[in-house]
N, C-alpha and C positions, 0 to 999 in steps of 0.2 A: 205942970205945963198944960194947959188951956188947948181946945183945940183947934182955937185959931192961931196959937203962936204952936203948936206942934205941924200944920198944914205951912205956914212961914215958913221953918225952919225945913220941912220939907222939898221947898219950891225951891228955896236956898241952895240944898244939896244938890237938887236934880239941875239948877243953873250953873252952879261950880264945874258939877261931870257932865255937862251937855257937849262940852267942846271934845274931848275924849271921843263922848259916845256915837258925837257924829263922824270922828276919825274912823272911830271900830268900825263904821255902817258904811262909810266910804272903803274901806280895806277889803271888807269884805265883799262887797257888790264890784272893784277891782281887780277881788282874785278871781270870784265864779267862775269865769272860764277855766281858769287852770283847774280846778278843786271839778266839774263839769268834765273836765278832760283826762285827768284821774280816774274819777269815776269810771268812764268808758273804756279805761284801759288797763291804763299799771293795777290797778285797784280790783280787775276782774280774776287778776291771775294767782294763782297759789302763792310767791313769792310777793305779790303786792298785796294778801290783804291784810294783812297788817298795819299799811300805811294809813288809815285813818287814826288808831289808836295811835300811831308815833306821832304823826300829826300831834293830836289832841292833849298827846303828855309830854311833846317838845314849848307848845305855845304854854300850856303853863307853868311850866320851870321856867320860862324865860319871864311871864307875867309876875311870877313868883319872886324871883331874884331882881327884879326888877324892882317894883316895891322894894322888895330889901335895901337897894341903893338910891333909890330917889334923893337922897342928901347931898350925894357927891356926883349932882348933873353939872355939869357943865358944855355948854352949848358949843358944837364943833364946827365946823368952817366951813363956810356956805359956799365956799367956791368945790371946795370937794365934794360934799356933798349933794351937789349942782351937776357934776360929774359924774357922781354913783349912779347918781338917781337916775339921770341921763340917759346914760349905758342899761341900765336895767331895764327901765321905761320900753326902751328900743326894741333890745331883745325879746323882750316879754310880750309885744305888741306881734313880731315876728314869729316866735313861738309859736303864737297862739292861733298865727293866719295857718302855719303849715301843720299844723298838728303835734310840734315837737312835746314830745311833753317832760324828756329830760330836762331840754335849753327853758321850756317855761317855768319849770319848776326852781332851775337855778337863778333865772333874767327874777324869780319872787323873791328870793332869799336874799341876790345881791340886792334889791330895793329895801326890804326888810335893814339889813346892814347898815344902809345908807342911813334911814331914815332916826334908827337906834342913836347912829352916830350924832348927827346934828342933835338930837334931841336935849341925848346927855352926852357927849362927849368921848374922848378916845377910852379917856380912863373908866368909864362905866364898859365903854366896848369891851376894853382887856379883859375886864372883868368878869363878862358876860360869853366868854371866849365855849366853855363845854353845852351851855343851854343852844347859842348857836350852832356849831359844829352837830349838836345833837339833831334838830330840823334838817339836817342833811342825810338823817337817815331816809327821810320821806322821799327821797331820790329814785328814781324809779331805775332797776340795773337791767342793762340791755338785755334783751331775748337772749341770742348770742352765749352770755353767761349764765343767765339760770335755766336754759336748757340744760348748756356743757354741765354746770354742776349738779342739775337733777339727776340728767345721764350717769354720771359719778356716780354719785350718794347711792342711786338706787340701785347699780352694778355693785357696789361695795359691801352695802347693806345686804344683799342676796348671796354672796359670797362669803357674806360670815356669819350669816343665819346658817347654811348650807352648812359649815362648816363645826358651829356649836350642835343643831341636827344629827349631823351623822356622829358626831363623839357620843349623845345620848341613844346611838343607838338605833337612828329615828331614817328611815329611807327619803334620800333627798336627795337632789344635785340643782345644778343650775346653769344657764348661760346667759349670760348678760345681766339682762333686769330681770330675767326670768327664774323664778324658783320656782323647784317641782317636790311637792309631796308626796307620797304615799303616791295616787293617783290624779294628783290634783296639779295643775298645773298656775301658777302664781305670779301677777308681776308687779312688779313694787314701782309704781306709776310715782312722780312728782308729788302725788299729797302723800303720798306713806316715806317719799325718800326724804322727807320733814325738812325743806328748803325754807318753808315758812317758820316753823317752831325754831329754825336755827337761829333765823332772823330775829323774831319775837325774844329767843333768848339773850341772844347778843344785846337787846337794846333794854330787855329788862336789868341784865349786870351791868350796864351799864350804867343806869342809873342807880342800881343798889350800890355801886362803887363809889360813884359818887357821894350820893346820899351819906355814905357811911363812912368813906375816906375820902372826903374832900381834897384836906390838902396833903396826899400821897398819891402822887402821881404811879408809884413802881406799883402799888396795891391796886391802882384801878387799871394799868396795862396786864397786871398778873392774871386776874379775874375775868378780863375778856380775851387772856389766851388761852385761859383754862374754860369758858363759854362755849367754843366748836366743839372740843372731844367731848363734852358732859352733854352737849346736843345730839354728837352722832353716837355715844353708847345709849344713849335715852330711846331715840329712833331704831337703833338696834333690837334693843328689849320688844320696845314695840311690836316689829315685825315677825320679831320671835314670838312674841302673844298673842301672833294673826294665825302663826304657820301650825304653831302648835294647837290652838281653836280649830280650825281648818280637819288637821290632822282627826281630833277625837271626833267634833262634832258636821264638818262638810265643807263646803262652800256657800253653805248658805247662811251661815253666822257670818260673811261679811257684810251682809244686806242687815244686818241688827245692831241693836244700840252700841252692841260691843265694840263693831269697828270706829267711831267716832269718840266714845268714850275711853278707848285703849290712846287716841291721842291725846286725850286729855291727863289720863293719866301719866305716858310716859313725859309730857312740859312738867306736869308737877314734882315728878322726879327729879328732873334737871334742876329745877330750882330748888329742891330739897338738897341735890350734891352741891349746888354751887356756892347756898348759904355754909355749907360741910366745909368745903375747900376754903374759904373764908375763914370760919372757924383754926383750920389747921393752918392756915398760915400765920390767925393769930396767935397760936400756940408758940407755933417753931419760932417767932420773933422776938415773941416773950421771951422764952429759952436762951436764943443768944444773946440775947440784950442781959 
């Protein structure tokens, strides 16, 4: 090929995907505000940042499986779809005046839905049923809850740091979110009661469950009920690797690499027990089988 029929053939392609690429450019310059509103908010918080990356690996499992079905599109009913879109359009518009940014994030997804729909039809939708649901994790959960449940996690977690402490022997007690070592007084604030790593957890098994057991549903509800406790013994360990650093070397090993990198290490634990659990459930079914 010559390089004026290789420059052809390339004007070709870039004419075929222009209609596409103008959608992607319009979709995009139509979400800004919400993705803008994110930003300044859900996405500031311990518990929201992870929502970019969910974002960013829900839209391509959906790009992904999408492709994969492009054969069996079939165009769905403009009067519904007239309706989705409608409704979405509205709320989205609303959203985005009052600053909601749960309702604009849901008024995107039902538009998202809408649009899927007509595209390629119910049967692509059905199909398409875990890549959607999954973009819902990008949902941002009220104040409200990931207070209560930081308050939780990091009451718990101090309570049974305190607790493995003093069986080793180690001078400790606690109240609330408050652990006291030796002399050292400690409190296991919202990024150590790992609100965020649980989420990050939860949404990486869930995709590993997918990925790996598509069509077993009981394998991938198993895997993300076994996801909380392999999150909160993981955040456990953690805390116990702060209290006890603390203990030998001060409180001023939390201002060092160690306390960012102690969270790094107890997620990769989690992931190391969840691929485990996995493993052991594939044993024991093998077994009865």
């Amino acid at each position: 090929m010559n390089s004026h029929e290789f420059a052809h053939s390339g004007l070709l392609t870039l004419k075929s995907r222009l209609p596409w690429l103008l959608v992607i450019a319009a979709a995009l310059v139509w979400a800004a505000p919400m993705f803008a509103l994110l930003a300044q908010t859900a996405w500031q918080t311990e518990a929201g940042s992870v929502g970019p990356l969910t974002l960013i690996l829900g839209l391509a499992i959906l790009w992904h499986e999408l492709r994969a079905l492009q054969d069996h599109y079939a165009k769905g009913n403009d009067f519904i779809f007239a309706g989705g879109m409608l409704a979405g359009l509205v709320v989205y518009a609303f959203a985005i005046a009052v600053s909601f940014t749960t309702l604009a994030v849901t008024a995107a997804w039902i538009v998202l839905v809408a649009a899927v729909y007509w595209l390629y039809g119910w049967d692509v939708l059905r199909r398409l049923w875990f890549s959607l649901l999954y973009l819902l994790l990008v949902l941002p959960l009220p104040y409200s809850l990931t207070y209560s449940a930081g308050a939780w996690l990091g009451t718990a977690l101090a309570q049974y740091v305190c607790w493995f402490l003093q069986l080793a022997q180690f001078e400790a007690a606690y109240r609330g979110n408050m652990l006291y070592v030796d002399q050292y007084e400690l409190s296991v604030e919202l990024a150590c009661a790992g609100l965020s790593s649980t989420i990050s957890l939860v949404a990486v098994s869930v995709l590993y469950a997918r990925w790996m057991h598509k069509d077993n549903p009981i394998r991938i509800a198993a895997l993300l009920a076994f996801a909380f406790p392999i999150a909160f013994g993981a955040n456990l360990m953690r805390v116990a690797m702060l209290a006890l650093a603390v203990h030998w070397f001060g409180t001023g090993v939390l201002g060092s690499f160690f306390h960012p990198m102690s969270g790094f290490i107890s997620f990769v634990v989690a992931l190391l027990l969840s691929l485990g659990v996995d493993r052991l459930l594939s044993i024991i079914l093998r077994k009865r089988a």
